[in-house]
DOPA-980768 format. One record per residue: chain; x, y, z of N, C-alpha, C in turn. Coordinates in Angstrom, 3 decimals. Atoms other than C-alpha are relative to their C-alpha. Layout:
// residues N
+-----+----------+----------+----------+----------+----------+----------+----------+----------+----------+
| mol |       nX |       nY |       nZ |      caX |      caY |      caZ |       cX |       cY |       cZ |
+-----+----------+----------+----------+----------+----------+----------+----------+----------+----------+
|   A |        X |        Y |        Z |        X |        Y |        Z |        X |        Y |        Z |
...
+-----+----------+----------+----------+----------+----------+----------+----------+----------+----------+
END
This chain:
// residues 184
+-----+----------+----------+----------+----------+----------+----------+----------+----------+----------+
| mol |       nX |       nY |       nZ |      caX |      caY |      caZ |       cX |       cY |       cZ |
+-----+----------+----------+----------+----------+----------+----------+----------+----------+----------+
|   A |    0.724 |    0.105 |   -1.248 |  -14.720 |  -11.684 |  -29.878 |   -1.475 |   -0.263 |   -0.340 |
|   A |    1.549 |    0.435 |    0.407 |  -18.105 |  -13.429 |  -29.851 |   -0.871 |    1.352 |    0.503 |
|   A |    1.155 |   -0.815 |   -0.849 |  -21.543 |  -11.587 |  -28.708 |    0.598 |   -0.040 |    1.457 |
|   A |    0.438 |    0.522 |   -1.138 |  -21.767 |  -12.801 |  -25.209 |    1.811 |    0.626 |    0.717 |
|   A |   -1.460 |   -0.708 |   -0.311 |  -17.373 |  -11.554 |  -25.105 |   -0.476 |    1.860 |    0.234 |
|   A |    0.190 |   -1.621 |    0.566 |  -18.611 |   -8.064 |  -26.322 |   -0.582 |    0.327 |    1.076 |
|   A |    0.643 |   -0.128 |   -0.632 |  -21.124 |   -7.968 |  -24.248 |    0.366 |    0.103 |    1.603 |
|   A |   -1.154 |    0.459 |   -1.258 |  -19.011 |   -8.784 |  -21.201 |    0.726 |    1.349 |    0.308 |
|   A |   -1.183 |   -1.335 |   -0.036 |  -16.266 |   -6.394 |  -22.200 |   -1.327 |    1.630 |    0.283 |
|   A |    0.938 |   -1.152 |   -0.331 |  -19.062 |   -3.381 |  -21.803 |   -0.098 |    0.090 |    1.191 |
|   A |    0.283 |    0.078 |   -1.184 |  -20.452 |   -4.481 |  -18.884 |    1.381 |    0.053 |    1.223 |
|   A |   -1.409 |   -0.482 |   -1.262 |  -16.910 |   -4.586 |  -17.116 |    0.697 |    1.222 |    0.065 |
|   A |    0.035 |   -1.524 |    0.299 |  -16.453 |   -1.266 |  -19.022 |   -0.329 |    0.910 |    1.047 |
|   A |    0.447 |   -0.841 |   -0.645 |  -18.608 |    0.410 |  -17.120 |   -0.227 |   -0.231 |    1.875 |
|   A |   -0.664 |   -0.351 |   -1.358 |  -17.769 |   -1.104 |  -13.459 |    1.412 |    0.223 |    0.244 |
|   A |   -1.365 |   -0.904 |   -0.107 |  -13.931 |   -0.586 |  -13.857 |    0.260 |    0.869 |   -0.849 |
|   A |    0.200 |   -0.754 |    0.814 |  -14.222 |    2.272 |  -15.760 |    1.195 |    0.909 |    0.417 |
|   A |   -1.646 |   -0.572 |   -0.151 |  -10.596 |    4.072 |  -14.019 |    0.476 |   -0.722 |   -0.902 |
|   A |   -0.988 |    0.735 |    0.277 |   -9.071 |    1.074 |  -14.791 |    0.399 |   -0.915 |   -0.961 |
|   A |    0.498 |    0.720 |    1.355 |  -10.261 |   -0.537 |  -17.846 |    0.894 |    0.175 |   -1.056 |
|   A |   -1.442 |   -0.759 |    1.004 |   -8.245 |   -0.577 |  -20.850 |   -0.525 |   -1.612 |   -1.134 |
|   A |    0.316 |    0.958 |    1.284 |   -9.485 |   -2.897 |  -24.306 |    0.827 |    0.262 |   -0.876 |
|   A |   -1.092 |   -0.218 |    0.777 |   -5.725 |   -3.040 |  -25.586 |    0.443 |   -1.127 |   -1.446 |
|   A |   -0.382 |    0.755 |    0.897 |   -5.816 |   -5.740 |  -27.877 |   -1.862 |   -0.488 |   -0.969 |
|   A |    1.809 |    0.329 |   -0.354 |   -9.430 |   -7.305 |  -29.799 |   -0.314 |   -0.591 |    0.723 |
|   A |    0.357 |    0.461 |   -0.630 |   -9.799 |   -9.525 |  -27.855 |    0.150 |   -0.416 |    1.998 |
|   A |   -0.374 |   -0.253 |   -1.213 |   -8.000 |   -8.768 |  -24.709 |   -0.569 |    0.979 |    1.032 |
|   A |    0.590 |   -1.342 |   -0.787 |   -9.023 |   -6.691 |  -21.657 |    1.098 |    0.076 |    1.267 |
|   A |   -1.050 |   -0.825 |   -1.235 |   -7.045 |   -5.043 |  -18.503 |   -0.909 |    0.760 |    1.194 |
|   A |    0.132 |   -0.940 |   -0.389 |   -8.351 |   -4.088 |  -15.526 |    0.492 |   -0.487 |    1.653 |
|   A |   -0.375 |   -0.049 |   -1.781 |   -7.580 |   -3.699 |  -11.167 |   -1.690 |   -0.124 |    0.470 |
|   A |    1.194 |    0.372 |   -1.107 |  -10.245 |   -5.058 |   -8.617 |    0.655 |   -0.251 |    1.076 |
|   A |   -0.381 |   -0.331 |   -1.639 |  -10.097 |   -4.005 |   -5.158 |   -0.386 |   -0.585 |    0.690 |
|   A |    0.903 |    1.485 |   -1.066 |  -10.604 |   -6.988 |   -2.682 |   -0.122 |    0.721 |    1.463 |
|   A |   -0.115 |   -0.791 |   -1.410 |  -11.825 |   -5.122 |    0.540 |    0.036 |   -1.163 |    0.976 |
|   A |   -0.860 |    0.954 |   -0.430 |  -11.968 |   -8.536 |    1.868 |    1.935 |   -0.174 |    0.805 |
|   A |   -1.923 |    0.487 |   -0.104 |   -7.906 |   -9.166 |    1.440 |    0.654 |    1.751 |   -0.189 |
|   A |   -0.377 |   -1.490 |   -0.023 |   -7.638 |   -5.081 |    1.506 |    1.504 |   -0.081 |   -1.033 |
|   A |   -0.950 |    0.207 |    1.515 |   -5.573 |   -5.544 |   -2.097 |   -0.647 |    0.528 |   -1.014 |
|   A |    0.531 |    0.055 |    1.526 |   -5.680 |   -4.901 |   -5.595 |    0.143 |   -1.553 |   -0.666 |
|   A |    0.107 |    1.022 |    0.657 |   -5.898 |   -7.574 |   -7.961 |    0.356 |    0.175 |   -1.650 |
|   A |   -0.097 |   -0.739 |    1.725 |   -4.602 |   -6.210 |  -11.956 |   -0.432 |   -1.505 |   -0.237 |
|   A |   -0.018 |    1.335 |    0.534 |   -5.950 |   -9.091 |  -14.124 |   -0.084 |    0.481 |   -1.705 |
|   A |   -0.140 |    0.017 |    1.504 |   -5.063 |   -9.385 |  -18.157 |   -0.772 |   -1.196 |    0.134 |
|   A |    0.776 |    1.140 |    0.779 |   -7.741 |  -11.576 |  -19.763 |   -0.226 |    0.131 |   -1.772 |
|   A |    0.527 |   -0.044 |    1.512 |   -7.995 |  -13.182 |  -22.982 |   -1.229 |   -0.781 |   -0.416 |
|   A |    0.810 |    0.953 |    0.417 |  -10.860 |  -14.147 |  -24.507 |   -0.135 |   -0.955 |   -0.763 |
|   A |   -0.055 |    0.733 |    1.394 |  -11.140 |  -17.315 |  -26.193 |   -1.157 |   -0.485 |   -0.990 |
|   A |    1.134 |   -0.670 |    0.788 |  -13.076 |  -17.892 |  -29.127 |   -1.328 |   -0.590 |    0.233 |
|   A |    1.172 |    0.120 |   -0.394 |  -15.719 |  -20.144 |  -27.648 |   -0.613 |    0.433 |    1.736 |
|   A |    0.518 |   -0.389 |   -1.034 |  -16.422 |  -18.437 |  -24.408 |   -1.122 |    0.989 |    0.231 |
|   A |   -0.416 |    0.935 |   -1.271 |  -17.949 |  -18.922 |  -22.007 |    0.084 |   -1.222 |    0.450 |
|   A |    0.056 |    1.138 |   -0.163 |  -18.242 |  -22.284 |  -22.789 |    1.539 |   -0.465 |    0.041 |
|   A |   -1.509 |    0.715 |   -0.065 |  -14.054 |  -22.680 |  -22.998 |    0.293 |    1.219 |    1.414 |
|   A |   -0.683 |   -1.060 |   -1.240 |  -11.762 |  -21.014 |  -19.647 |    0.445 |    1.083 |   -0.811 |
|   A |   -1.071 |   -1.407 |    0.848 |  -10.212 |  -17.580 |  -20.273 |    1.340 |   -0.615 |    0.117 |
|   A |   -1.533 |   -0.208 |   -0.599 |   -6.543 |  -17.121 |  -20.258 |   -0.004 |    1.254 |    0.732 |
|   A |    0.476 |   -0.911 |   -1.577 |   -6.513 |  -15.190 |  -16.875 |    1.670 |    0.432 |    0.230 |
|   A |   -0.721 |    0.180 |   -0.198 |   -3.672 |  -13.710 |  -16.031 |    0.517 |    0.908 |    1.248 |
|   A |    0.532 |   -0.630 |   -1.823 |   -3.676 |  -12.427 |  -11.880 |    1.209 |    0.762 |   -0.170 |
|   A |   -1.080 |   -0.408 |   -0.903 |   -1.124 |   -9.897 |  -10.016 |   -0.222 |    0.582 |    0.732 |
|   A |    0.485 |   -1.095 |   -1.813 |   -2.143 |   -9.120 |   -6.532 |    1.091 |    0.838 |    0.141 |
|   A |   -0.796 |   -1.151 |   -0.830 |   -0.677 |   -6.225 |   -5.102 |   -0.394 |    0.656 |    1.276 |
|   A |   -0.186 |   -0.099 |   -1.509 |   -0.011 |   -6.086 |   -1.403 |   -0.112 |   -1.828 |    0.719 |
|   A |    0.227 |    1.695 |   -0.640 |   -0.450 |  -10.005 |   -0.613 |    1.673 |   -0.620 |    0.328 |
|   A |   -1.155 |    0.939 |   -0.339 |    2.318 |  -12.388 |    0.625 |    0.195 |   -0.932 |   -0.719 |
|   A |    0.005 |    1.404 |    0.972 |    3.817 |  -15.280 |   -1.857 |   -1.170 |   -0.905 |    0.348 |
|   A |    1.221 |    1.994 |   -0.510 |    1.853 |  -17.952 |   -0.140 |   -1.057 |    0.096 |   -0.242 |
|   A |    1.433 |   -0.282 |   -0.182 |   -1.312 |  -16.301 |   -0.227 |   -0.173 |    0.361 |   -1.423 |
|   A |    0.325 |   -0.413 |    1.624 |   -0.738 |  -15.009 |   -3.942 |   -0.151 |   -1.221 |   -0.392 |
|   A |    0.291 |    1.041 |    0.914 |   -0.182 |  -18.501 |   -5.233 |   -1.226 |   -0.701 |    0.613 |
|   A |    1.195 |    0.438 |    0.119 |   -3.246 |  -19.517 |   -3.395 |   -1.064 |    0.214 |   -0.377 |
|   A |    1.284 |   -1.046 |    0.801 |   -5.707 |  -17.324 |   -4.569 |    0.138 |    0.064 |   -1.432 |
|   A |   -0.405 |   -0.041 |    1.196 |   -4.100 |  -17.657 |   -8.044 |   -0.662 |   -1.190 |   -0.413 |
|   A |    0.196 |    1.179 |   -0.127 |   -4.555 |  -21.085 |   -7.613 |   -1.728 |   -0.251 |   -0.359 |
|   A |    1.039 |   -0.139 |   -0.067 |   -7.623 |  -21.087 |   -6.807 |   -1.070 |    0.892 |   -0.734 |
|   A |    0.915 |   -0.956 |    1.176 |   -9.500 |  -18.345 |   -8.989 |    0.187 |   -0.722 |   -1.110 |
|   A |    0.188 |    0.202 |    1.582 |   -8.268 |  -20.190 |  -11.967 |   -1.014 |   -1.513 |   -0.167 |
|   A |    0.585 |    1.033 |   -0.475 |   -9.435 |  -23.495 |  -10.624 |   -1.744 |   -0.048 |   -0.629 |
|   A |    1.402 |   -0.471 |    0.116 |  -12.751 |  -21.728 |  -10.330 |   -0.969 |    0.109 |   -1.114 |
|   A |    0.540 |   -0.255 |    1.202 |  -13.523 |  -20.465 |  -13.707 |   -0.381 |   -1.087 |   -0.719 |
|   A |    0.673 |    1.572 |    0.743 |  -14.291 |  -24.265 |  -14.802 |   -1.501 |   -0.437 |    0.710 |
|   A |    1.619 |    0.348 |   -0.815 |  -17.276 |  -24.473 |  -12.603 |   -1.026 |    1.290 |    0.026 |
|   A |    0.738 |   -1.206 |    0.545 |  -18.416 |  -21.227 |  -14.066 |   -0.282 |   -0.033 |   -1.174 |
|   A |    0.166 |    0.103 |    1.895 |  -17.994 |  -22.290 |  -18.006 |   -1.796 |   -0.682 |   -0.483 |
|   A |    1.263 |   -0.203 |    0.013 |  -21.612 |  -21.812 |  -19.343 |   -0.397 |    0.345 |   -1.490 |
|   A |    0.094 |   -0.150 |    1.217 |  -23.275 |  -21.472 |  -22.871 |   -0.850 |    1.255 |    0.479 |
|   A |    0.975 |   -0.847 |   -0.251 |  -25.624 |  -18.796 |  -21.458 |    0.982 |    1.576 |   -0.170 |
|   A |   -0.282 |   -1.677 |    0.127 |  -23.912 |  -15.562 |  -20.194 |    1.643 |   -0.039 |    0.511 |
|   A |   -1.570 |   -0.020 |   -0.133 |  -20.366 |  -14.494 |  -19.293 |   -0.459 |    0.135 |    1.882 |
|   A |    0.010 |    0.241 |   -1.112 |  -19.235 |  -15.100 |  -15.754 |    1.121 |    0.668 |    0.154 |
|   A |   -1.375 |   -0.567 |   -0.560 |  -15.875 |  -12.607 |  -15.336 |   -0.157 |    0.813 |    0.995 |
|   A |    0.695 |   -1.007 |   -1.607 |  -17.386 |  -10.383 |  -12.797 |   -0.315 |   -1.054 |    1.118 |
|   A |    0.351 |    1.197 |   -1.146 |  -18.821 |  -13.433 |  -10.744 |    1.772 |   -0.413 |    0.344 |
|   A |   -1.058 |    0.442 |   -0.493 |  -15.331 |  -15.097 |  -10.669 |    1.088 |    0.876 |    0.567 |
|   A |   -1.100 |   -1.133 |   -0.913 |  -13.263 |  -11.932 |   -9.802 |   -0.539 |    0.711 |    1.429 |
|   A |    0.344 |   -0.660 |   -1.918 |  -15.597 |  -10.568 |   -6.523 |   -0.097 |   -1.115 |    0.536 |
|   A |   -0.424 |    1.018 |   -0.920 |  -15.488 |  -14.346 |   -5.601 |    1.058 |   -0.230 |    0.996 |
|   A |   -0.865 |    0.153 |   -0.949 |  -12.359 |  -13.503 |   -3.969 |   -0.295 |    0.547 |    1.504 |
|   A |    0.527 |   -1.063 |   -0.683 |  -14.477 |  -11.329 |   -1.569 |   -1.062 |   -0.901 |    0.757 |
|   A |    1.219 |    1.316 |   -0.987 |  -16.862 |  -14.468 |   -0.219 |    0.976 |   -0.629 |    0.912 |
|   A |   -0.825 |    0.737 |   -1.423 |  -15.843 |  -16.198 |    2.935 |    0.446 |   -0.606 |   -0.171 |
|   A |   -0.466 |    1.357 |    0.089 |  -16.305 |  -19.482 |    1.655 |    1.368 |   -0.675 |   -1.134 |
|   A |   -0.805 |    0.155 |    1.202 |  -13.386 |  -18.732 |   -1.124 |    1.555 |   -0.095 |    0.721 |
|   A |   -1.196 |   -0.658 |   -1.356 |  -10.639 |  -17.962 |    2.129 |    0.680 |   -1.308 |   -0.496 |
|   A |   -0.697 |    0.815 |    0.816 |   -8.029 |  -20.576 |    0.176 |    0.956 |   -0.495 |    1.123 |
|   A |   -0.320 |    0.809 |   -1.022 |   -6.604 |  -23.504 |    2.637 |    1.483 |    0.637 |   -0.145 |
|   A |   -1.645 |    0.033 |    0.152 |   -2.498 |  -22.447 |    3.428 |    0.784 |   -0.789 |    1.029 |
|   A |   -0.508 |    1.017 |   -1.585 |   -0.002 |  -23.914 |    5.622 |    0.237 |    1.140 |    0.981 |
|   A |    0.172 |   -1.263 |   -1.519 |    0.711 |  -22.110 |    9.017 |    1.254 |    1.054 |   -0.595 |
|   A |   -0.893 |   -0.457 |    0.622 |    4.002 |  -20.885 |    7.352 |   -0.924 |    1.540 |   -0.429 |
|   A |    0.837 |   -1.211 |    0.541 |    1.747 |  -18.094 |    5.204 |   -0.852 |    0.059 |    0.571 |
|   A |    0.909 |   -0.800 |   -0.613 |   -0.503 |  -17.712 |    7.369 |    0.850 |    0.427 |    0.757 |
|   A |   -0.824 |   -0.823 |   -0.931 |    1.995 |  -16.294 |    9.996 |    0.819 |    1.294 |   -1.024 |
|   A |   -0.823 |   -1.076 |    0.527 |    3.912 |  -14.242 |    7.498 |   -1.230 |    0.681 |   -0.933 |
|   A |    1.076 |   -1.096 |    0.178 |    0.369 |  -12.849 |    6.333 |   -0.199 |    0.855 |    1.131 |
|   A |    0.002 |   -0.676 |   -1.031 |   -0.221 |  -12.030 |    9.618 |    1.288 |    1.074 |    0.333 |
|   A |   -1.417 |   -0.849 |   -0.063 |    3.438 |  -10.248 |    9.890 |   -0.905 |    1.270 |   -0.760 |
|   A |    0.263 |   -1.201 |    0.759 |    2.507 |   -8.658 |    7.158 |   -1.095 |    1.510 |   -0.143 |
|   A |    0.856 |   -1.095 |   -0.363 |   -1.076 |   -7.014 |    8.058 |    0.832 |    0.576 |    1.323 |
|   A |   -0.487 |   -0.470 |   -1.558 |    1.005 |   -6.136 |   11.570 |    0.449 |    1.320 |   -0.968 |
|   A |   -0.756 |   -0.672 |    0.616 |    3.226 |   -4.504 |    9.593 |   -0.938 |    1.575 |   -0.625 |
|   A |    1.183 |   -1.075 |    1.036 |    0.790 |   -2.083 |    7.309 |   -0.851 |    0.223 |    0.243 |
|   A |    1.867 |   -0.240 |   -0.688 |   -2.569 |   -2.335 |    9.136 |   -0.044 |    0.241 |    1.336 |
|   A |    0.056 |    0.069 |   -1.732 |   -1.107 |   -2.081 |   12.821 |   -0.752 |    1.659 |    0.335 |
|   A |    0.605 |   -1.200 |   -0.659 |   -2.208 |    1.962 |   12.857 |    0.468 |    0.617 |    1.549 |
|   A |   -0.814 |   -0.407 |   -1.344 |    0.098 |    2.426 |   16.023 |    1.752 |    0.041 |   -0.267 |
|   A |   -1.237 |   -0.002 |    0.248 |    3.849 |    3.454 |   16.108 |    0.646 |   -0.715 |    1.179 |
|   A |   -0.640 |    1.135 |   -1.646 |    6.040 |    1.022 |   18.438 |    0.493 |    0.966 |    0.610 |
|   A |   -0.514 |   -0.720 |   -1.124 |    7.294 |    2.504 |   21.751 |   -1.174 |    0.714 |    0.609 |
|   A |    1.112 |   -0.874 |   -0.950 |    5.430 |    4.427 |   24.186 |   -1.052 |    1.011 |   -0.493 |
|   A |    0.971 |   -1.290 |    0.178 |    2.155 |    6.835 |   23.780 |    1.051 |    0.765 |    0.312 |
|   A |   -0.650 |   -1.119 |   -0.050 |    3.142 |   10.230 |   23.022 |   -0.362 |    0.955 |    0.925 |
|   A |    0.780 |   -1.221 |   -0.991 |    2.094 |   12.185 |   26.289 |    1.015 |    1.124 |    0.583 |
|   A |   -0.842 |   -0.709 |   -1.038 |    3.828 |   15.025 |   28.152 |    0.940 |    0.150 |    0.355 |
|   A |   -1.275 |    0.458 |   -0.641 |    5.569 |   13.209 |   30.244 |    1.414 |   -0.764 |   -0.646 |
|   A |   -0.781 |    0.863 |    0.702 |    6.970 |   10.648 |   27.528 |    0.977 |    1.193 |   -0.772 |
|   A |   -0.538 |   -1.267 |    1.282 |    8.056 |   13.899 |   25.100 |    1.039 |    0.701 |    0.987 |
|   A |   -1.062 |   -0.631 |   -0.681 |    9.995 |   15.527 |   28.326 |    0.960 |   -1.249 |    0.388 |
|   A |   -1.219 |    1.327 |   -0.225 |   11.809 |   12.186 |   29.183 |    0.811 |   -0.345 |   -1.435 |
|   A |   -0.817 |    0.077 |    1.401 |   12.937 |   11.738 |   25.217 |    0.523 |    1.506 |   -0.195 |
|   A |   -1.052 |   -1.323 |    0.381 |   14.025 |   15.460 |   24.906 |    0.666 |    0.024 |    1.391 |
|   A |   -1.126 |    0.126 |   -1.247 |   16.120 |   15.050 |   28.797 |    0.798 |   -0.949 |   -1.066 |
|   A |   -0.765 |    0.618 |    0.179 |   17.074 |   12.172 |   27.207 |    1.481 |    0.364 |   -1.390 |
|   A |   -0.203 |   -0.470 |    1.149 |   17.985 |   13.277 |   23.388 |    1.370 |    1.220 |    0.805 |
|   A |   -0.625 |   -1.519 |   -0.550 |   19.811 |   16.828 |   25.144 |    1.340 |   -0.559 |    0.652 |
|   A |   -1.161 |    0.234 |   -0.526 |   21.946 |   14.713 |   26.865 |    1.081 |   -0.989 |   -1.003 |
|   A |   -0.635 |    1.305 |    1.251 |   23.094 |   11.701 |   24.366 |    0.695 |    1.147 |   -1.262 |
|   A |   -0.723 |   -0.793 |    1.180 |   23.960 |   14.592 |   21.981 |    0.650 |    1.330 |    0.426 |
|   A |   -0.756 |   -0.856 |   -1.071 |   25.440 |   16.983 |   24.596 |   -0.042 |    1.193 |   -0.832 |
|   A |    0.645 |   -1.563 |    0.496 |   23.580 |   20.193 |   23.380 |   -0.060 |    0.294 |    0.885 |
|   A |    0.162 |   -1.121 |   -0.596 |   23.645 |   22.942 |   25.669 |   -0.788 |    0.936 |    0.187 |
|   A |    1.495 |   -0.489 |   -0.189 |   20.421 |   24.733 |   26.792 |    0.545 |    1.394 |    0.283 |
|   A |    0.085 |   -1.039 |   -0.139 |   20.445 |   28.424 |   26.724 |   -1.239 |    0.340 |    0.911 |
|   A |    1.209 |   -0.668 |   -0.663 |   18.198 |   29.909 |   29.856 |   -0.209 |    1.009 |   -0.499 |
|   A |    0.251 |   -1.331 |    0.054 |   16.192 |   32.509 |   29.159 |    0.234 |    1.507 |   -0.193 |
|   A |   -0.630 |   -1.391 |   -0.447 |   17.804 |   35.447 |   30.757 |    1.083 |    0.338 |   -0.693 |
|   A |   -0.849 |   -0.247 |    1.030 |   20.710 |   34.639 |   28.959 |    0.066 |   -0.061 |   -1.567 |
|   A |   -0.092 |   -0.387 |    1.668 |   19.306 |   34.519 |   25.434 |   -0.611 |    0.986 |    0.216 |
|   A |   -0.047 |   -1.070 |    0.241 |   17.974 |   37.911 |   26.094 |    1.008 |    1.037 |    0.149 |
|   A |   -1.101 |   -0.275 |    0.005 |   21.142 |   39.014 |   27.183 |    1.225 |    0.130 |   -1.658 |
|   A |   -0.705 |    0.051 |    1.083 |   22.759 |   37.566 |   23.821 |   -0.599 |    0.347 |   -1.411 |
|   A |    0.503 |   -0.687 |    1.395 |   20.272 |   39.248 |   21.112 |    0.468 |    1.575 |   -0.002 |
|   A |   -0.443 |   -1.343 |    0.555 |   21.807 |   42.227 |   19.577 |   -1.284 |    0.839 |   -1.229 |
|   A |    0.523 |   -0.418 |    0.767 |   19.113 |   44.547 |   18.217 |    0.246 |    0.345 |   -0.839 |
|   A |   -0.567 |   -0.730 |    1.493 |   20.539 |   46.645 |   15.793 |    1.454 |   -0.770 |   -0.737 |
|   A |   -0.861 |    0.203 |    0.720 |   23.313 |   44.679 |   14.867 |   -0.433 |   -1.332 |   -1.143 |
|   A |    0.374 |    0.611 |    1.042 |   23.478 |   41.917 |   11.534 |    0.521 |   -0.653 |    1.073 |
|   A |   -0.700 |    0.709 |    0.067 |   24.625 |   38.772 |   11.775 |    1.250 |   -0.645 |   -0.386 |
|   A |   -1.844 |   -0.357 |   -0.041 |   27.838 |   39.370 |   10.420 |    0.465 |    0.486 |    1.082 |
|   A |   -0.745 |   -0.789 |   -1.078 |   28.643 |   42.041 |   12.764 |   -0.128 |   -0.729 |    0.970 |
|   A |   -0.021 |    0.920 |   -1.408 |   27.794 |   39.877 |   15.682 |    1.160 |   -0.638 |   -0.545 |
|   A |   -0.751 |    1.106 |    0.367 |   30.124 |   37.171 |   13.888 |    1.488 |    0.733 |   -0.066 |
|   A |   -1.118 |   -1.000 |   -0.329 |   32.547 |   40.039 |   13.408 |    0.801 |    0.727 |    1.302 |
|   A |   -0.334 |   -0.158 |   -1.329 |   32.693 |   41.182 |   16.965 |   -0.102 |   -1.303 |    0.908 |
|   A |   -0.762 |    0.890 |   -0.385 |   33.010 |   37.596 |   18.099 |    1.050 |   -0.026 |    0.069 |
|   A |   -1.501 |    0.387 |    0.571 |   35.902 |   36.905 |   15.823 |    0.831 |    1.003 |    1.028 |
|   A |   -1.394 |   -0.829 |   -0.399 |   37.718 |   40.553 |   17.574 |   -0.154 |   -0.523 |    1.129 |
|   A |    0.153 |    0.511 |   -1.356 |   36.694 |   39.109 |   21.102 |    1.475 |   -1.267 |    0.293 |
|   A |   -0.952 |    1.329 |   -0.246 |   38.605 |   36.288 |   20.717 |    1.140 |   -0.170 |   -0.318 |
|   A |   -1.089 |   -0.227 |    0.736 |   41.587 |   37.351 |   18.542 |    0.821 |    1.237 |    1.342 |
|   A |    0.011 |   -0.664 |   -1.266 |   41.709 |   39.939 |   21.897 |    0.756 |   -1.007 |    1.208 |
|   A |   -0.463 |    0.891 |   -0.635 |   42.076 |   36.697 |   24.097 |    0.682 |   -0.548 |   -0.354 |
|   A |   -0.878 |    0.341 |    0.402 |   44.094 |   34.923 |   22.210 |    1.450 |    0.723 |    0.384 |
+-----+----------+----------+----------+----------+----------+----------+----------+----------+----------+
END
């Protein structure tokens, strides 16, 4: 790894510093959180040996995105890194929060954009389908529920009637059983 690599690898050190990981010499590992595209982003990079003047080998995996939108942003970030290649300083931080600028929002067909949209519905809606939970809604689903499963409501009067202080729950179960072996 050249200077200007080393130098790099530090500096990304110490902003993904959870997620960081310098598993190989010249390799690095880390997750960037696109609040943008409310995702992660894991990216394996290798450095090669004249960079930043040559591309990395980049290697993306969004997590939470839709196919269509992964291979565009894939697409596109790698695209990118050629109009970043520079003899001066390293550019891997610039090209990874680029996903986070407006003007980076990567052309799709209506196809992925509708099944993006599904998809924030899906995970970002923050509401459960069917009716607010009020009162009235909670006594119309338990009428309803009480009846569809033909449970039997004990009033009041008669579950104080049917608690036995001093006895267990065997013995109750026991003086059932003779009740009924009686009728029988």
């Amino acid at each position: 790894m050249n200077e200007i690599a080393e130098m790099e690898s530090m500096a990304l050190q110490s902003i993904f510093y959870e997620t960081f990981d310098l598993y190989e010499e010249d390799s690095i590992k880390f997750t960037y959180e696109s609040n943008f595209y409310n995702c992660k982003f894991d990216y394996n990079i290798t450095f090669t040996p004249q960079y930043p003047n040559e591309p990395l080998i980049i290697e993306i995996q969004p997590v939470g995105l839709n196919d269509g939108l992964t291979k565009s942003l894939i697409h596109r970030l790698l695209s990118l890194q050629y109009q970043f290649l520079n003899d001066v300083q390293g550019y891997i931080y610039q090209l990874v929060s680029s996903v986070d600028e407006d003007n980076f929002v990567p052309e799709m067909s209506e196809d992925s954009e509708q099944s993006q949209e599904d998809q924030q519905v899906e995970i970002n809606h923050g509401l459960m389908p069917g009716k607010p939970c009020t009162k009235e809604a909670y006594n119309e689903w338990f009428s309803l529920y009480v009846k569809e499963h033909q449970i039997t409501l004990i009033e009041e009067d008669m579950w104080q009637h049917q608690i036995h202080p001093r006895l267990t729950g065997y013995e109750i179960w026991k003086e059932k059983e003779s009740e009924q072996i009686i009728e029988d």
